[in-house]
SERO-4910 file (N, C-alpha, C, O; in steps of 0.05 Angstrom, whole numbers):
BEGIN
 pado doro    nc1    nc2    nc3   cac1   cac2   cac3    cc1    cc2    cc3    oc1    oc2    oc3
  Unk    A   5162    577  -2662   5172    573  -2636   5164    546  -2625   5139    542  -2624
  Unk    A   5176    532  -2619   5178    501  -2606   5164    501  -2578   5176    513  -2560
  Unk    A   5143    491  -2574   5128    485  -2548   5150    465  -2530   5166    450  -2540
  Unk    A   5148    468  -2509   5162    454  -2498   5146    440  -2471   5133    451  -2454
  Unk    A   5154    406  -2474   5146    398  -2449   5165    389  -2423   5187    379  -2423
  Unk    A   5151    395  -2402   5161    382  -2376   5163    367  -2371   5141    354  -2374
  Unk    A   5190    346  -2359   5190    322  -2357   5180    324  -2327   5172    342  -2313
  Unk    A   5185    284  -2323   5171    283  -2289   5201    299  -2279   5196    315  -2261
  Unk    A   5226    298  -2284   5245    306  -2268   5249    336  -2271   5268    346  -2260
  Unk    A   5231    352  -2284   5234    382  -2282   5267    390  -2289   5277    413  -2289
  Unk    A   5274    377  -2293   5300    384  -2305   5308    382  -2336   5330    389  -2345
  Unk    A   5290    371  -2351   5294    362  -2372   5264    378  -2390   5242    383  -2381
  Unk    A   5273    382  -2414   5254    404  -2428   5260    392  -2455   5281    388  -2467
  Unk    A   5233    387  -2462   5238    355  -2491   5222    389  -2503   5206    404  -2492
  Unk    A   5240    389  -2534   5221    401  -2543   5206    382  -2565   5216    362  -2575
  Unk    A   5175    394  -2572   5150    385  -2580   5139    413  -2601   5134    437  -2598
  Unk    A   5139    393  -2628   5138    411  -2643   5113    402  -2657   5111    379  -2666
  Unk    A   5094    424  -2657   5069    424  -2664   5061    402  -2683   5045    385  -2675
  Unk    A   5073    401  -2711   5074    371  -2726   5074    346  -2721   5061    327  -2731
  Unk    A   5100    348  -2692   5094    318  -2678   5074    310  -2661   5068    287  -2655
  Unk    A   5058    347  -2645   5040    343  -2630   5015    328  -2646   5002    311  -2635
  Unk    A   5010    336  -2675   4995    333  -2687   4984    297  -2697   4963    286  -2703
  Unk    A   5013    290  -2696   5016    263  -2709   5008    243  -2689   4995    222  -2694
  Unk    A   5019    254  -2659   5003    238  -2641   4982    240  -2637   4969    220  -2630
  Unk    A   4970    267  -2639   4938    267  -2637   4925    246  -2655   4905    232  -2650
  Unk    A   4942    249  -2681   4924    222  -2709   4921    199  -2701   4900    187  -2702
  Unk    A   4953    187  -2690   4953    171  -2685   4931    155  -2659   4917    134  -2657
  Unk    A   4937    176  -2646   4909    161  -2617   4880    162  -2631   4862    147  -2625
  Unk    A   4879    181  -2649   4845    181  -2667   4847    159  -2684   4827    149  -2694
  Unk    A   4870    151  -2688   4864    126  -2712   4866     93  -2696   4858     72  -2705
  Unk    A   4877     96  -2676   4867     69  -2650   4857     70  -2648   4844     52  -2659
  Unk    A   4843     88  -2636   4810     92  -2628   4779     82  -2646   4759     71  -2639
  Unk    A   4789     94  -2672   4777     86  -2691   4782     63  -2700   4765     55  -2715
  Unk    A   4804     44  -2695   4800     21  -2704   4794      5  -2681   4783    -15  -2687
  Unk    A   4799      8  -2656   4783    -12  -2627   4743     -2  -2644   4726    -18  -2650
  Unk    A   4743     22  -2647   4718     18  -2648   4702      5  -2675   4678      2  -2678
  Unk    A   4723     -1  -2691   4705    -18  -2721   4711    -31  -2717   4708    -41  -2739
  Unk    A   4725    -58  -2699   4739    -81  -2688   4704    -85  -2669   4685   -100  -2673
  Unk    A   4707    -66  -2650   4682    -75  -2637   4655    -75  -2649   4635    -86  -2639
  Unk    A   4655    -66  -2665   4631    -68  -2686   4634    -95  -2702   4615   -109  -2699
  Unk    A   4650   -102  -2714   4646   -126  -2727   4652   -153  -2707   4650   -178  -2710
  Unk    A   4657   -139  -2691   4652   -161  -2664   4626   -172  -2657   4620   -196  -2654
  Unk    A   4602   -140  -2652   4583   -153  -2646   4564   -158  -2671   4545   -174  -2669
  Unk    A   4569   -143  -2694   4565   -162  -2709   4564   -194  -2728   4549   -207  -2743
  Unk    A   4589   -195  -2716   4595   -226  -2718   4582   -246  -2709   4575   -268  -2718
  Unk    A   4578   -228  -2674   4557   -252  -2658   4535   -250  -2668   4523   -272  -2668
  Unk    A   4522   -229  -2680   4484   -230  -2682   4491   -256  -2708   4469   -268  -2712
  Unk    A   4504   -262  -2718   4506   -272  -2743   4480   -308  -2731   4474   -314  -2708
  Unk    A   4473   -321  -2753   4451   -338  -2738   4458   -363  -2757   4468   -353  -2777
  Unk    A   4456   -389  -2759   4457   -405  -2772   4427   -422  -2763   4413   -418  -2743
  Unk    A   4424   -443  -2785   4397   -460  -2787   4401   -479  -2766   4425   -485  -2767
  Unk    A   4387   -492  -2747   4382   -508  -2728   4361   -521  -2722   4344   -505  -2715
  Unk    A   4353   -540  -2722   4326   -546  -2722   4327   -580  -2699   4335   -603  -2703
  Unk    A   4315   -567  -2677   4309   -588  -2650   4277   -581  -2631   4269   -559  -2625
  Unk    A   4267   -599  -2627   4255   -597  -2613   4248   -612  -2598   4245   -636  -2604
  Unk    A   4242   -603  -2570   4236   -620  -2547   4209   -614  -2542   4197   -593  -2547
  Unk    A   4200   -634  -2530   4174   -643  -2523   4159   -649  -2501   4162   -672  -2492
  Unk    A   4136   -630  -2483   4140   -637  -2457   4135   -679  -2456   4131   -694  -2475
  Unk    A   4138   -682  -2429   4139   -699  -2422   4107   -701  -2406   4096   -723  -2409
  Unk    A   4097   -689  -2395   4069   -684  -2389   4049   -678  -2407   4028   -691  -2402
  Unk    A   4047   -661  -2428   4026   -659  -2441   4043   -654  -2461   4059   -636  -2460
  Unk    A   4041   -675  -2489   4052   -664  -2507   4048   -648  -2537   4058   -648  -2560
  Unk    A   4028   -634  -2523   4010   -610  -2540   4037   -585  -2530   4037   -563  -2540
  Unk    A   4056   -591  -2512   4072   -564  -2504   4105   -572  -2511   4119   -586  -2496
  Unk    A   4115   -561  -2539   4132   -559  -2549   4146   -537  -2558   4135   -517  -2568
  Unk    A   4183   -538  -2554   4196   -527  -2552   4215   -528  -2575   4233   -544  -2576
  Unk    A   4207   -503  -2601   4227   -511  -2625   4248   -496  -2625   4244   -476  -2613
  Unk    A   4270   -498  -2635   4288   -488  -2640   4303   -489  -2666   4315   -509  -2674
  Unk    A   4301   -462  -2678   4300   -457  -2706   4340   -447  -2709   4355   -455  -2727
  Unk    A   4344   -437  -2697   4376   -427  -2702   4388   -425  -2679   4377   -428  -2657
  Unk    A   4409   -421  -2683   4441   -412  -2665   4466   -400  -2668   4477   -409  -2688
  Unk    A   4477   -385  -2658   4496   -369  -2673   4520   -380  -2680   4536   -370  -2697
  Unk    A   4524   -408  -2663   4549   -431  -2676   4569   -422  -2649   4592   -430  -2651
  Unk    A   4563   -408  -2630   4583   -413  -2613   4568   -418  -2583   4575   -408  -2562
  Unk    A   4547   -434  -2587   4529   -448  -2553   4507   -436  -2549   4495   -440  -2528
  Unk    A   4498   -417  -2569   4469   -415  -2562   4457   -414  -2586   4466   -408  -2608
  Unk    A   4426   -425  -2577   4403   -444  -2589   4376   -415  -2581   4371   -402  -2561
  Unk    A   4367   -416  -2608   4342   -398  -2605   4316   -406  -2620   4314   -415  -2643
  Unk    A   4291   -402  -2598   4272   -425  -2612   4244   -408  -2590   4245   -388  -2576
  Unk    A   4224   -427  -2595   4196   -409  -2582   4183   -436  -2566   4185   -459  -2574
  Unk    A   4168   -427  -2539   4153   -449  -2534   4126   -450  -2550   4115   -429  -2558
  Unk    A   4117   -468  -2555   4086   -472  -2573   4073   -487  -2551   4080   -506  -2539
  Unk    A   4048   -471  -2550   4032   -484  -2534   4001   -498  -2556   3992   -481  -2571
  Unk    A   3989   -519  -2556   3974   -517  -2580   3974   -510  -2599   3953   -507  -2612
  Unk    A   3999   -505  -2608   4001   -498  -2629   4004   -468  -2628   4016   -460  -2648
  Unk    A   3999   -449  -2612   3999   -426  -2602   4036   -419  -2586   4048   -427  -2567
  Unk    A   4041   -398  -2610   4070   -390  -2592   4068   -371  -2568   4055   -351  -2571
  Unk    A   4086   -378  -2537   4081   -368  -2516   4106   -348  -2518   4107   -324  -2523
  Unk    A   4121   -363  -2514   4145   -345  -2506   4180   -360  -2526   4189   -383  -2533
  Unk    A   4190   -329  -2527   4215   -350  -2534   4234   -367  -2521   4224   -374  -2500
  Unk    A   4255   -374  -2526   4277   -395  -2507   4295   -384  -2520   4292   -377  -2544
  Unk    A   4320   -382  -2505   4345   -384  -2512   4357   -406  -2489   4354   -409  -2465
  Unk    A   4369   -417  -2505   4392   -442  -2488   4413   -440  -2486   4418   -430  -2507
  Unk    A   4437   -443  -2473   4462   -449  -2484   4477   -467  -2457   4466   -483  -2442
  Unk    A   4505   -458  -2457   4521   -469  -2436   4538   -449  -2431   4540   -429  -2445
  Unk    A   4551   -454  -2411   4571   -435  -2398   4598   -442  -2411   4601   -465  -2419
  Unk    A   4614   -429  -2415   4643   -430  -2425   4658   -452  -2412   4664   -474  -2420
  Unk    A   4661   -438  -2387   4678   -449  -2371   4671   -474  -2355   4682   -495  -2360
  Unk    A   4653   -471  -2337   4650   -496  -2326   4627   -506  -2340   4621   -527  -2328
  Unk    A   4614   -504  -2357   4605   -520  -2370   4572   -524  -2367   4558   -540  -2380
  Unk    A   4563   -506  -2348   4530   -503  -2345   4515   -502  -2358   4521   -491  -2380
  Unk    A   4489   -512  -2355   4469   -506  -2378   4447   -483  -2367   4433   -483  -2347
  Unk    A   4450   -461  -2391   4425   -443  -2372   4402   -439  -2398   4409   -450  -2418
  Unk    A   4384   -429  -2399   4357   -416  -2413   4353   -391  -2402   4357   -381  -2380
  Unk    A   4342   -383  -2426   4332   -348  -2408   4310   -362  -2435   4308   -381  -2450
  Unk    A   4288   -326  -2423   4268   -322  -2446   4274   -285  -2454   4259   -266  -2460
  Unk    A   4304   -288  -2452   4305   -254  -2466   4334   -254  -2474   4352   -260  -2458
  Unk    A   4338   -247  -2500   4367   -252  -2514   4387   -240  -2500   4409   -250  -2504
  Unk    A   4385   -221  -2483   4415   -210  -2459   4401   -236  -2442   4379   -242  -2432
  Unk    A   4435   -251  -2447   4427   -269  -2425   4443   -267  -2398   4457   -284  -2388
  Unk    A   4437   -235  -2388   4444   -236  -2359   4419   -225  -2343   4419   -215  -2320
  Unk    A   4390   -231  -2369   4373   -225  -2354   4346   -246  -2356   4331   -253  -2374
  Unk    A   4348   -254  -2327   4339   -273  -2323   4332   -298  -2338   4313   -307  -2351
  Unk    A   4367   -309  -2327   4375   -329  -2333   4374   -356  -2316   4384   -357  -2293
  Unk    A   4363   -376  -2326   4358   -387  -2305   4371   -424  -2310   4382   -427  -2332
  Unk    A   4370   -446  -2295   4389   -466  -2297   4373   -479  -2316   4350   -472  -2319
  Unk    A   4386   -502  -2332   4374   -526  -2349   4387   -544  -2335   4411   -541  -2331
  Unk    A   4376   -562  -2327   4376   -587  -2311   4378   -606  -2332   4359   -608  -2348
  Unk    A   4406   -626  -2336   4400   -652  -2361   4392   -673  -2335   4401   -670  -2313
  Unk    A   4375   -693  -2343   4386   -716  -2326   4382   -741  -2349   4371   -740  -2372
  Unk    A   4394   -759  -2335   4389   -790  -2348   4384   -807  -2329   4401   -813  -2312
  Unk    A   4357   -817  -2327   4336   -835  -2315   4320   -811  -2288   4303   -795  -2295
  Unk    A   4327   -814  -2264   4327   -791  -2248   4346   -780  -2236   4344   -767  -2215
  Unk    A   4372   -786  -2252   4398   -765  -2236   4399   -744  -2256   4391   -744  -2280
  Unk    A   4414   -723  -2239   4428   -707  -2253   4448   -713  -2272   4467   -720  -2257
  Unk    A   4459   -715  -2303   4476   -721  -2301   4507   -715  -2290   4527   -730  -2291
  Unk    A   4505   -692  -2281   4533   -682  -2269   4536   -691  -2251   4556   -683  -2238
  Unk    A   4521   -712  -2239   4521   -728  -2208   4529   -751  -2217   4540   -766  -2201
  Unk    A   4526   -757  -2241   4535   -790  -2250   4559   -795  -2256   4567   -776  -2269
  Unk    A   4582   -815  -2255   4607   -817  -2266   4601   -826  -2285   4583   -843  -2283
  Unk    A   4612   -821  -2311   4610   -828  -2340   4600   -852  -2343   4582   -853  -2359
  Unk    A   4610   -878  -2329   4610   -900  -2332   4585   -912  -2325   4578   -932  -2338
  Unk    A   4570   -903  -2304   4538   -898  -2304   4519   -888  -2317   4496   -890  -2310
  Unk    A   4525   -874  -2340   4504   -865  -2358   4501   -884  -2376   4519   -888  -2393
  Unk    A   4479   -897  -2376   4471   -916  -2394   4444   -902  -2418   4441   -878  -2418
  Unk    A   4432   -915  -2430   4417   -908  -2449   4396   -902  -2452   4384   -900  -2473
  Unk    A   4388   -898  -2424   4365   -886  -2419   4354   -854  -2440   4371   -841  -2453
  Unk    A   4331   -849  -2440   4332   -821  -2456   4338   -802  -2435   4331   -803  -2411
  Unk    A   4359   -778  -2453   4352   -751  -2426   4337   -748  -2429   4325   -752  -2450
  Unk    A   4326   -732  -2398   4310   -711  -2395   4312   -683  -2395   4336   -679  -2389
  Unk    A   4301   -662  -2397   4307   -644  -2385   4293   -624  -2370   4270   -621  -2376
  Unk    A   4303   -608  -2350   4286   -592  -2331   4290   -564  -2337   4315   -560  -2339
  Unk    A   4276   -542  -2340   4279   -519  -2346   4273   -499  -2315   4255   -483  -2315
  Unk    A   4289   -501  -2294   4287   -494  -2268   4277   -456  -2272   4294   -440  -2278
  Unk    A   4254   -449  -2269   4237   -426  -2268   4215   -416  -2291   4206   -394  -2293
  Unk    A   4207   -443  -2308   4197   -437  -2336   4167   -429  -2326   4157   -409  -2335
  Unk    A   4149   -446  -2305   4132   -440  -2292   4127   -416  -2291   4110   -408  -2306
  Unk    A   4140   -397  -2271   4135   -375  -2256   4144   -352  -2284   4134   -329  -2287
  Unk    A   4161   -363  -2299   4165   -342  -2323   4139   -341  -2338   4128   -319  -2344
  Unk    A   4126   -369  -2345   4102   -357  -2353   4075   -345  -2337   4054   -334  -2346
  Unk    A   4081   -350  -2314   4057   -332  -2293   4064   -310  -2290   4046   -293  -2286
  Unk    A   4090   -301  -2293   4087   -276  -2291   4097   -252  -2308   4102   -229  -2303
  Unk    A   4096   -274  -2338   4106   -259  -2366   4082   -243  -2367   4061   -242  -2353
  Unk    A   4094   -223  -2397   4076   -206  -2404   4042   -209  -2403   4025   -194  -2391
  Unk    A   4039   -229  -2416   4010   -248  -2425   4006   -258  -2398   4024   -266  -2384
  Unk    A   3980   -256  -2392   3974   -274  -2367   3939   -281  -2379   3920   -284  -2364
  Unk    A   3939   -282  -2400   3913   -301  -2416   3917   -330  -2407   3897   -343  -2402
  Unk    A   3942   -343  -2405   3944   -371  -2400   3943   -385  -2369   3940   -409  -2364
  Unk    A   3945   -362  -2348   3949   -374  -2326   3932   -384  -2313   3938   -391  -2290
  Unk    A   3908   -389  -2320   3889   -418  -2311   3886   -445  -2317   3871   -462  -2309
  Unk    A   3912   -446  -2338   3914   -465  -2357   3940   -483  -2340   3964   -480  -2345
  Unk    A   3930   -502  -2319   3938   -520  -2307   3960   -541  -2321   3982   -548  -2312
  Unk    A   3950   -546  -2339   3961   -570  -2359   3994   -557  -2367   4014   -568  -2360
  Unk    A   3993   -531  -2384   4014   -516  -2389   4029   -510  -2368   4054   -510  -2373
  Unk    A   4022   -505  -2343   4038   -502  -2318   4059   -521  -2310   4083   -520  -2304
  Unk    A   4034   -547  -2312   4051   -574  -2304   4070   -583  -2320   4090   -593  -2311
  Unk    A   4066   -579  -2348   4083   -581  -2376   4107   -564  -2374   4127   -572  -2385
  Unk    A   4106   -540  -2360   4123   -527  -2362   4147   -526  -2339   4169   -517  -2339
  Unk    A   4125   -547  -2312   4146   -544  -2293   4153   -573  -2291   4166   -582  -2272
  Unk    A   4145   -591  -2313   4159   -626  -2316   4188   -626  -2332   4207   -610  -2331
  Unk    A   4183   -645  -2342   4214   -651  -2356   4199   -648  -2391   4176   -648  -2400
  Unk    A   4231   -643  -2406   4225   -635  -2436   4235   -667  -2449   4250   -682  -2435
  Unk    A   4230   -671  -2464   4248   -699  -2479   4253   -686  -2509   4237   -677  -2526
  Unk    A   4293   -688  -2507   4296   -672  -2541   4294   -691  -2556   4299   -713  -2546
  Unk    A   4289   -689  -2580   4288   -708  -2604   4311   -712  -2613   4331   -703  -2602
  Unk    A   4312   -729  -2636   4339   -726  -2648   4345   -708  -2664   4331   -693  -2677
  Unk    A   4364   -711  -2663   4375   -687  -2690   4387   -660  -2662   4403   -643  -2668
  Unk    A   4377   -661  -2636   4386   -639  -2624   4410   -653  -2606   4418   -677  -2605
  Unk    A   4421   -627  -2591   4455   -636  -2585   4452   -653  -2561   4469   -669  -2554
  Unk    A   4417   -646  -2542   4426   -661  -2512   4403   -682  -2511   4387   -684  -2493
  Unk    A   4403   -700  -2538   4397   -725  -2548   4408   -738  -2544   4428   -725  -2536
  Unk    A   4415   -767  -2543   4437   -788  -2531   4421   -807  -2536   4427   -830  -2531
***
């Protein structure tokens, strides 16, 4: 016996026969199943990591360096601060898509607590400069909350340690070989 469905106009009676009910059920289980192995090799794709190797250097004490060992090849940079030789905390770097920002966090979801990277060249910003004013000065760079992340990270063994404070709330200078070298 043929199930039958209701249209929106109640006048019309489609019949629906269990086989075809069946085929559409497969069919929505087999989209389903493929949005979800699509989204799986999605985020697998991103964890994917390639070799990178930059490091910047404070500009105040340069016992406090910032390496960066890999990146996933689409804007972000992953690396550790070293203090004496002693690793503090990690970094992640990257830029924004769209308009083009530079941010750092110290935790790989970077919608948590993410905070600005400041480039400049001499003492501007460069986003304040018209192209034609950037001369050859070295960048710098500013890591706007690196301070207070380490006062009030996990570890608080280091927070009498003045020197690391100031290192951390000065400017970085990248070496070569990294992308915001010039």
């Amino acid at each position: 016996m043929p199930i039958y469905h209701r249209s929106i106009y109640n006048s019309i009676f489609i019949p629906l026969s269990v086989l075809s009910f069946a085929r559409l059920f497969l069919l929505q289980l087999k989209i389903t199943a493929f949005v979800a192995i699509s989204l799986a090799h999605s985020f697998k794709a991103q964890a994917r990591m390639y070799p990178y190797s930059c490091k910047w250097v404070s500009k105040v004490s340069p016992s406090a360096i910032i390496f960066f060992s890999s990146t996933n090849g689409n804007g972000s940079y992953y690396g550790y601060l070293y203090y004496n030789g002693r690793r503090l905390l990690n970094i992640y770097e990257g830029n924004y898509q769209g308009y083009g920002s530079h941010w750092w966090s110290s935790s790989v979801d970077n919608h948590v607590n993410t905070y600005q990277l400041i480039e400049f060249w001499g003492n501007s910003p460069v986003r304040a400069l018209p192209s034609n004013k950037l001369t050859s000065q070295r960048v710098k760079l500013l890591l706007v909350g690196l301070g207070s992340s380490l006062y009030y990270g996990i570890e608080k063994s280091w927070r009498n340690d003045t020197e690391l404070f100031r290192a951390a709330e000065g400017f970085w200078i990248p070496g070569s070989g990294c992308r915001h070298h010039r």
